[in-house]
C-alpha positions in Angstrom: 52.7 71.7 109.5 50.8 73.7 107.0 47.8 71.6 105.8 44.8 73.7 103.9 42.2 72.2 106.5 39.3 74.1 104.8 40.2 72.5 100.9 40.5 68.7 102.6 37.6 69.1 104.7 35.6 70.1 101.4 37.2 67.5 99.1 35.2 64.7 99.6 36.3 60.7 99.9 35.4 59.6 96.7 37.0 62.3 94.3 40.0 61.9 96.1 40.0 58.2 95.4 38.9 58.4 91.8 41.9 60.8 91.4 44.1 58.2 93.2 42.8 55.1 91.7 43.4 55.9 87.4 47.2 57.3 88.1 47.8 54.1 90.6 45.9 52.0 87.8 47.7 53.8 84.9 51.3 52.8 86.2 50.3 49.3 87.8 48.8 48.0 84.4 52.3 49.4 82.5 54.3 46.6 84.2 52.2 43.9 82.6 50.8 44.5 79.4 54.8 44.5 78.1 55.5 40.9 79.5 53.1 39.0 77.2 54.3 41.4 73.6 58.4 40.3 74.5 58.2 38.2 71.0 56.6 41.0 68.7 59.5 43.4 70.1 62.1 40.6 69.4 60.5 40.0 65.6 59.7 44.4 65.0 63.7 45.2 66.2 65.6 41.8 65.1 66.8 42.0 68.8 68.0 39.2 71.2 65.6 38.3 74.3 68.2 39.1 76.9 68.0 42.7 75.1 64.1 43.0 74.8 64.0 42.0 78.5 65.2 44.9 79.5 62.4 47.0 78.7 61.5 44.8 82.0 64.1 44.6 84.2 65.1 48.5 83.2 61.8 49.8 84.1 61.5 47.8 87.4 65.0 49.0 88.3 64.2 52.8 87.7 61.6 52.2 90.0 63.5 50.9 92.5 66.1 53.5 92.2 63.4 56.6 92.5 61.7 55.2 95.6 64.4 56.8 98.4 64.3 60.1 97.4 60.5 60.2 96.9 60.3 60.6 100.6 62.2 64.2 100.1 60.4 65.7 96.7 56.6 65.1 98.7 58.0 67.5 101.9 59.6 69.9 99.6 57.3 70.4 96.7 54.0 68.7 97.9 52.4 65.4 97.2 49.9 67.0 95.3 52.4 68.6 93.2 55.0 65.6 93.1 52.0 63.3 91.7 50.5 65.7 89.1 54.2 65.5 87.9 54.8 62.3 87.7 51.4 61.5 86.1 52.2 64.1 82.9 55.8 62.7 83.2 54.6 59.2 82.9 52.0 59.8 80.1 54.9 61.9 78.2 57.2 59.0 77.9 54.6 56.8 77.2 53.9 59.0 74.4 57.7 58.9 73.0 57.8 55.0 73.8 55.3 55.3 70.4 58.2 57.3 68.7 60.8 54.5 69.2 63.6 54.0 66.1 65.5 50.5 67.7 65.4 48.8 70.9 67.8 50.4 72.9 65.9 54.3 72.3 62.9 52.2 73.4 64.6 50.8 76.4 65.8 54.2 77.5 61.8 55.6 77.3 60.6 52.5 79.6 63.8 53.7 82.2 62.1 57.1 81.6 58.7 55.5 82.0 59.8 53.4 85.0 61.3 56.7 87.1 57.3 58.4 86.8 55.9 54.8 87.3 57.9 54.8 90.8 57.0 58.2 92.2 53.2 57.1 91.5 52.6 54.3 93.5 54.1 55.6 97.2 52.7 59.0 96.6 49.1 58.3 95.7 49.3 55.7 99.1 51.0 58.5 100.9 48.2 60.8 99.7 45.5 58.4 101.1 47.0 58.2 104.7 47.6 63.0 104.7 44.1 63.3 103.3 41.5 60.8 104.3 40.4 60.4 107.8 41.2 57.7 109.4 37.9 56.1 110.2 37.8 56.1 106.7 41.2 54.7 105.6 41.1 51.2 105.6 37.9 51.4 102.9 40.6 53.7 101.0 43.7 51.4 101.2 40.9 48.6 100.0 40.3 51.0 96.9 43.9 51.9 96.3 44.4 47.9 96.4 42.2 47.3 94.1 44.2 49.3 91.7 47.0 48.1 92.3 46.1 44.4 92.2 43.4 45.0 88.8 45.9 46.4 86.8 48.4 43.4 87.1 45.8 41.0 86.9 44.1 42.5 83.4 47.7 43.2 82.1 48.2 40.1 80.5 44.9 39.6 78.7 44.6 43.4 77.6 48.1 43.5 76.6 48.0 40.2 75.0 44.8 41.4 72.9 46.1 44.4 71.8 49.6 43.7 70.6 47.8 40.7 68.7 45.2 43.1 66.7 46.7 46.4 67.2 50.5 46.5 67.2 53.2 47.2 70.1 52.5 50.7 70.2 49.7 50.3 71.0 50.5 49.1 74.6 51.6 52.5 75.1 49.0 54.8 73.7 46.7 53.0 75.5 48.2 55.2 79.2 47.3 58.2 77.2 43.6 58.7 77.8 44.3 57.7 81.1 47.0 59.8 82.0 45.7 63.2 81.1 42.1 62.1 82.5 44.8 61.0 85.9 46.3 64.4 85.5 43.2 66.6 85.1 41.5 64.4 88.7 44.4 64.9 90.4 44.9 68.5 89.6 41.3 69.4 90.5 40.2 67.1 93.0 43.5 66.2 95.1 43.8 69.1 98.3 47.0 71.1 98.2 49.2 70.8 101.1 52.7 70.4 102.6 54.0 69.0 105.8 57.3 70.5 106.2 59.4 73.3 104.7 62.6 74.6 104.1 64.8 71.0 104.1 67.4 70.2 102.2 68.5 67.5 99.8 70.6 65.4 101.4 73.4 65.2 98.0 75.8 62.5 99.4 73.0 60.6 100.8 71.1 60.7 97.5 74.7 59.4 95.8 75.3 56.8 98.4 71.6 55.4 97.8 71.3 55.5 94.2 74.6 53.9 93.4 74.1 51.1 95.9 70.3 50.7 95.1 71.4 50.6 91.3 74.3 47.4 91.9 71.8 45.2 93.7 68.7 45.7 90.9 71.2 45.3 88.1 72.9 42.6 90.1 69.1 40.6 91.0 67.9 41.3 87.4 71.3 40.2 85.6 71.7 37.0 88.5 69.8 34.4 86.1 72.4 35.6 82.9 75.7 36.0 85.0 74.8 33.3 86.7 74.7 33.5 91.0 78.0 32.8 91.7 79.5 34.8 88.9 82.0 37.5 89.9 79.6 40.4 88.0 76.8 39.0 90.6 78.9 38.9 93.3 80.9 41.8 92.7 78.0 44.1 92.1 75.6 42.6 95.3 78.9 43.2 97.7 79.5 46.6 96.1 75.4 47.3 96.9 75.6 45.8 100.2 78.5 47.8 101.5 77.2 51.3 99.7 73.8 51.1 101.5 75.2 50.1 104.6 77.4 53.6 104.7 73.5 55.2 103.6 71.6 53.7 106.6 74.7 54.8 109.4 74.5 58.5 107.5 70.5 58.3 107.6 70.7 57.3 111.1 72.8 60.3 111.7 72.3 63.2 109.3 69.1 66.0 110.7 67.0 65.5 107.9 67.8 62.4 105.7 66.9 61.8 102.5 65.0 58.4 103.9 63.8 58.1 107.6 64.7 54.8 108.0 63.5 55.6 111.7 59.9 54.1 110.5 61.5 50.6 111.1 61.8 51.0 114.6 57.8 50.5 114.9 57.3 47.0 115.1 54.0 47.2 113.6 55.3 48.4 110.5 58.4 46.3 110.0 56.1 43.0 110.3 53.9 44.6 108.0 56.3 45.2 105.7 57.9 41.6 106.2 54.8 39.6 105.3 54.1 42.3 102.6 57.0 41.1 100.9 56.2 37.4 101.1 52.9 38.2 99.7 54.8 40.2 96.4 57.6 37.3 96.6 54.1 35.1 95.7 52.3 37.2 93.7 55.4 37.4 91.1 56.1 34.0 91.5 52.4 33.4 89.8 53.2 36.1 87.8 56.2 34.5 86.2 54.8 31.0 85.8 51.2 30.8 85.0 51.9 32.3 81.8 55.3 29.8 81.3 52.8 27.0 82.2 50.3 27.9 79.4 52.0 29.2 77.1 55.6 26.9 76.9 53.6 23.5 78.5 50.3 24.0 76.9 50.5 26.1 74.2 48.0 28.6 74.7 48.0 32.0 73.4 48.9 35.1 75.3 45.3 36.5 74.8 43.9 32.9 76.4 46.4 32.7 79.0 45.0 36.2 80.4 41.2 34.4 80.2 42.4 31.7 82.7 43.3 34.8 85.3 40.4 37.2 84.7 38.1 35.3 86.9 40.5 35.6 89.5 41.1 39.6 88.6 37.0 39.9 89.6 37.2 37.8 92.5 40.1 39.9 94.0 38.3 42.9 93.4 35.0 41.7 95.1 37.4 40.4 97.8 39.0 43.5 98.0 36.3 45.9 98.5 34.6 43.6 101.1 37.7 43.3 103.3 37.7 47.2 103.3 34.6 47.0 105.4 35.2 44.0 107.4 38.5 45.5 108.3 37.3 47.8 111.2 34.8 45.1 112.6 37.7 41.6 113.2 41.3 43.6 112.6 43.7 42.8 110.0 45.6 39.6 112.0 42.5 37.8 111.1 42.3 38.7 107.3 45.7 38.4 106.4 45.8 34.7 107.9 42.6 33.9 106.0 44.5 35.8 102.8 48.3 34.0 103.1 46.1 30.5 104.1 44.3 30.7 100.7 47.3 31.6 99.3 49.3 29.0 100.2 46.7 26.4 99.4 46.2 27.3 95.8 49.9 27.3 95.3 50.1 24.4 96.6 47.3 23.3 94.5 49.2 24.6 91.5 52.5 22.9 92.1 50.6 19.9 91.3 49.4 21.1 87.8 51.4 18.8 84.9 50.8 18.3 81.2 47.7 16.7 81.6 46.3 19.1 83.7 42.9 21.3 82.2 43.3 24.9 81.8 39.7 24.9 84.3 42.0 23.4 87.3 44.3 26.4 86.9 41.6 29.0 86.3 40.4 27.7 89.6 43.2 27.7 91.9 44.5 30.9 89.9 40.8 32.5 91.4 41.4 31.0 94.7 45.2 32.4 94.9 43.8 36.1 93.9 41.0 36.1 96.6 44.0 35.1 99.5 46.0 38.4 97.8 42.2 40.3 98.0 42.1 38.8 101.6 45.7 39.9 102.8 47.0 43.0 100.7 45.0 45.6 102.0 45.0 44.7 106.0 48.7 44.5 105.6 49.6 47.8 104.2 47.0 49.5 106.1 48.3 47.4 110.1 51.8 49.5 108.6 50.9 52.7 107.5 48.6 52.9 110.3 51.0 52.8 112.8 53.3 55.2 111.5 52.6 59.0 112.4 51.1 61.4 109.7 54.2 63.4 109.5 56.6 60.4 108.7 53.8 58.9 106.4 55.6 59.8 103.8 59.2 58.8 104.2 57.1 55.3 105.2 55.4 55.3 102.0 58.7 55.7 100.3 60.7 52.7 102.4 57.5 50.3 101.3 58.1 50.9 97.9 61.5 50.6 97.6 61.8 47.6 99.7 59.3 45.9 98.2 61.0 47.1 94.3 64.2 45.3 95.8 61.9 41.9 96.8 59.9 41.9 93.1 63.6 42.3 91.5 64.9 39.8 93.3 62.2 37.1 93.5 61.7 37.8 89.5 65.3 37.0 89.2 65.9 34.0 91.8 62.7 31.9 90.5 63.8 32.2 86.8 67.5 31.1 87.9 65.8 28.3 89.6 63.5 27.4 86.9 66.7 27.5 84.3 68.5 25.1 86.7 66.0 22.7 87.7 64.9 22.1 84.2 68.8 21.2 83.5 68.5 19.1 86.4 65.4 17.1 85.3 67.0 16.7 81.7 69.5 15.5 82.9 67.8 12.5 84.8 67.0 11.2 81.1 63.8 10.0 79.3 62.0 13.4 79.8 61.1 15.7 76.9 62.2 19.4 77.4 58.6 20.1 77.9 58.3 17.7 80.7 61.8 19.1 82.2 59.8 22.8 82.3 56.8 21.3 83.9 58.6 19.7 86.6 60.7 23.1 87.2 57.1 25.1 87.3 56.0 22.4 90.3 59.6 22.9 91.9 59.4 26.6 92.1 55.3 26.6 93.2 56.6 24.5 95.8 59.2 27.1 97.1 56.5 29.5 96.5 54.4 27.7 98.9 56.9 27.5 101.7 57.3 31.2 101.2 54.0 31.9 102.6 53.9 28.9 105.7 57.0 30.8 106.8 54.7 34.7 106.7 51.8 32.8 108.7 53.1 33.3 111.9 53.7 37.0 111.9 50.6 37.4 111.2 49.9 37.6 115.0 53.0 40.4 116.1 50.2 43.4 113.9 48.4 44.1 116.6 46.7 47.3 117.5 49.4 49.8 117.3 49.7 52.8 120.6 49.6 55.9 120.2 51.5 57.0 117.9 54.3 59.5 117.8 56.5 61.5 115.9 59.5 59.4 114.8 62.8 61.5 115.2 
């Protein structure tokens, strides 16, 4: 291990964090500021919605598809390094995103966009767990959170504000002051260091993993079009499936894989990363139909429909940085069950919500659903990464991510298809207005969203305090 012990012991906890925090920020708030502009791109370009959205699905999928090999780049070049990268990478194609002639050179800088956005996330978490000590972690993962959760959450209303009085470019320009104030933090205040040297890129690995990682976005993002039982759905999942099964028997055998899928052989970590995917299956679940509910049922605008979750966006943060401190005194088991039980209640609460129904009941239970993330987010990440050994922190870093990319892919994809096909359904009973058929859908897939997180409740009990840890070979 080569670690410059003298530069991390001087660089103290909170420049490392303000580095950390505006890249994490910077990327997080790029995946939500498009959603609510998808009708200016359609009007600007004279393009089809199944075109514009895949300035969505693209970019989620390039993230998806960078996450294995992230892993690799941090113990070859640094995750110092790999981050200062992808944050001028990131800003860069932002920057030619403003520059775009039609839709489809637009779509191909949000792919670019999307590949930068992917490396960001693991490494700066990665970062957090090499750098900070470990009394002081939990407090950092709360931080990091906080990111992570405030960009999503302000997406909406920022994006929805700006592509109303500014323009769609402007949704981009806006990650350029951010990114070279990211790049300049990160470059100054981040230590340098390296864990390992001299390994190799694992090339048939990398093949195996980005072709079968590739078939199962494009076959979750494309499920709601093709339809589920379609042979391009089909085709493409099986083709997926049997492609990363040959990647996890050559990972399990290679010396130094591209991804050490090793890390899910501590239980800790494999709950943790279990119940962290119910809690994004949730979060994109509200993602998706809050803004269908006000917007399609009650005719809102996009700028009002991110009002009704800014007071939830506060009360997350609040949430957030207290559970950072409460963390070390009662143990995550004990926040994440608080978290997933207000979680489930609100959405339960929401499935309820109908024509009728005041934008104050949603802006409630909206608040209430953001404080259960607030409660559960950061325990969870922080009961998996903290189990997992400092050398392999990375590779762990790098499975979360693109696990979790897989789970946001697919849940985005398997709510709208059941949206789609429970509004058929409920038109089809007769005397119901297409409006009403939506609102009904929006209550049906709350409802799945709800059974979701009952099912997560109970492993909330297997992330216990993890042993002492050990290198995993």
């Amino acid at each position: 291990m080569n670690v410059d012990t003298s530069q991390k012991a001087v660089s103290s906890f909170w420049t490392v964090m303000i580095a950390v925090f505006f890249g994490n920020f910077m990327a997080s708030l790029s995946t939500t500021t498009i959603n609510v502009a998808l009708p200016i791109f359609m009007d600007d370009f004279q393009a089809s919605l199944n075109t514009v959205q895949w300035m969505l699905s693209g970019f989620m999928m390039a993230t998806g598809i960078i996450a294995p090999i992230i892993g690799f780049m941090g113990d070859k070049w640094s995750y110092k390094r790999l981050y200062v990268f992808a944050l001028a990478g990131f800003t860069l194609a932002s920057v030619l995103c403003t520059f775009a002639w039609s839709i489809e050179s637009l779509i191909v800088f949000r792919i670019l966009q999307g590949f930068f956005s992917g490396i960001i996330m693991p490494t700066t978490m990665t970062i957090i767990y090499q750098t900070i000590e470990k009394s002081k972690q939990a407090v950092a993962v709360s931080f990091w959170s906080v990111s992570a959760m405030l960009a999503p959450a302000l997406g909406p209303t920022v994006g929805g504000w700006l592509a109303e009085s500014y323009g769609w470019k402007s949704l981009f320009l806006l990650n350029v002051p951010i990114g070279i104030i990211a790049v300049i933090a990160a470059a100054k205040y981040i230590p340098h260091y390296r864990l390992s040297s001299g390994i190799k890129l694992d090339w048939i690995g990398f093949g195996a993993v980005l072709i079968g990682t590739s078939a199962l976005l494009v076959a979750f993002s494309e499920a709601h079009s093709w339809g589920w039982a379609g042979w391009q759905t089909l085709g493409m999942i099986a083709a997926g499936i049997v492609v990363l099964t040959y990647f996890v028997k050559r990972t399990l055998r290679v010396e130094n894989p591209l991804l050490n899928l090793r890390v899910l052989k501590i239980p800790r970590f494999t709950y943790g990363l279990i119940v962290n995917c119910c809690i994004t299956i949730s979060l994109y679940a509200g993602t998706l139909l809050v803004p269908i509910f006000m917007q399609n049922i009650k005719g809102e605008s996009s700028f009002a429909t991110g009002l009704v979750m800014l007071p939830g966006t506060l009360a997350m943060v609040l949430v957030s940085l207290a559970v950072g401190r409460l963390y070390g005194k009662i143990g995550p088991s004990r926040l994440i069950f608080i978290g997933l039980l207000l979680m489930g209640i609100a959405t339960w609460e929401l499935s309820r919500a109908g024509m009728a129904t005041s934008a104050l009941f949603v802006t409630i239970w909206v608040a209430i659903r953001y404080m259960g993330i607030g409660f559960s987010n950061m325990p969870v990440t922080n009961a998996a990464m903290s189990a997992v050994p400092i050398v392999n922190s990375g590779h762990a870093s790098a499975v979360m991510n693109w696990i979790r990319q897989g789970t946001s892919a697919l849940s985005i994809s398997l709510f709208s298809s059941i949206l789609s096909a429970q509004t058929i359904v409920h038109l089809a009973g007769g005397n119901v207005s297409p409006k009403a058929a939506l609102s009904f859908s929006v209550q049906d897939v709350f409802h799945v969203g709800t059974i979701i997180i009952i099912v997560s409740l109970p492993l909330t009990l297997l992330l216990r305090k993890p042993k002492k840890l050990a290198a995993v070979q």
